[in-house]
N, C-alpha and C positions, 0 to 999 in steps of 0.2 A: 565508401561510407554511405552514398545512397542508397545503394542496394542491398544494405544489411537498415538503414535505417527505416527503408519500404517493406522490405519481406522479411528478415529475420527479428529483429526487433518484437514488431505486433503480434509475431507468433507467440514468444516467448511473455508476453505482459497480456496478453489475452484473458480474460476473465480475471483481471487481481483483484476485483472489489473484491468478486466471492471467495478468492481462494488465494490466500495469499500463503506461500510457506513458511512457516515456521520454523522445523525443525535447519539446524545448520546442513547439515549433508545436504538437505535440497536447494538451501541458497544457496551454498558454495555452487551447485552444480548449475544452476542457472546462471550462476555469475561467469561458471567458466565457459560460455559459450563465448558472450561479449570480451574475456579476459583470452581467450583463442582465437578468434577476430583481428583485435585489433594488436596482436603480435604478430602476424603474418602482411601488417602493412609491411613494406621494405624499410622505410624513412623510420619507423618508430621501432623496430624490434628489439634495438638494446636500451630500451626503456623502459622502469619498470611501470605494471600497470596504472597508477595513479598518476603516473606523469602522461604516459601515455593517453589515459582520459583529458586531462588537461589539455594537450595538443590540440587533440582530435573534439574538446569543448562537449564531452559527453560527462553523464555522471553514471553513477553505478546504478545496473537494474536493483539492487537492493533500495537505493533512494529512492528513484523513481518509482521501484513498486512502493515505498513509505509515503509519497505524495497523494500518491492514488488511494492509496490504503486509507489515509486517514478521511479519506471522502465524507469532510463535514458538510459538501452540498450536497450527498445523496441525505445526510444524516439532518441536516435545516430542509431538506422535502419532505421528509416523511414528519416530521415532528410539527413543519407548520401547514401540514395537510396538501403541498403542490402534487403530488402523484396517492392514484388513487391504494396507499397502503394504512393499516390502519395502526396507530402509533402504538397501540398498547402490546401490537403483537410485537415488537422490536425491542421499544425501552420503557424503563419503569421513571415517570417522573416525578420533579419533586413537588409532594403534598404540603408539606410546611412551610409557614410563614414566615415562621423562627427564622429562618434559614436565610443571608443576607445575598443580596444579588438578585435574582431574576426566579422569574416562576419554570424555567426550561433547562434547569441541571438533570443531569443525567444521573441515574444511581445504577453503577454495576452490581448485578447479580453472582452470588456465589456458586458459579460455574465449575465445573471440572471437567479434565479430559479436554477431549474434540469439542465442545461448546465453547471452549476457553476464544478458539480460532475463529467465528463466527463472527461477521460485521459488527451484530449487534453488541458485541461484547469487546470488540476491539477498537472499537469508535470512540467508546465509553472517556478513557484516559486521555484524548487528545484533546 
């Protein structure tokens, strides 16, 4: 398990802010490296995968890419100016008063396609 959690792992979750998949055929197949893995322990192999995560106190690269993914502190840096990017090129924020809660709501744009999968548009909902 350390040597898949030192070298195989970080391969695999490498760049997820930017690029997280979407479509299912490529989570499933990301998932089945980890789901290939940890059937070839000896002790775990007639167990099915989610129990076998359990044992082994791992969760699924789909969570853990969703943990990452919702990276509301790259999204509280850019919006409260800690890194040098500039908010407008990201998110549209909110101008009205009316509006109850806080001056820092997020308004998604009507996206399509490949922009749908973009940070800036996936951050949005969480």
């Amino acid at each position: 398990m350390r040597a898949y959690k030192t070298y195989v792992r970080p391969l695999i979750e490498s760049n997820t802010v930017i690029w997280s998949p979407t479509a299912i055929c490529d989570i499933k197949l990301l998932e089945h490296v980890q789901r290939k893995f940890t059937k070839k322990l000896p002790s775990l192999q007639n167990l099915s995968y989610t129990e076998r995560l359990k044992r082994l106190n791992l969760d699924s690269l789909e969570l853990r890419r969703l943990r990452v993914d919702l990276n509301l502190i790259w999204c509280y840096k850019i919006i409260f100016n800690k890194v040098y990017l500039n908010v407008n090129d990201f998110f549209v924020l909110n101008t009205s008063s009316q509006i109850r809660g806080h001056a820092f709501k997020l308004f998604k744009t009507h996206s399509t396609g490949v922009c749908l999968i973009f940070f800036c548009e996936r951050v949005v909902n969480p």
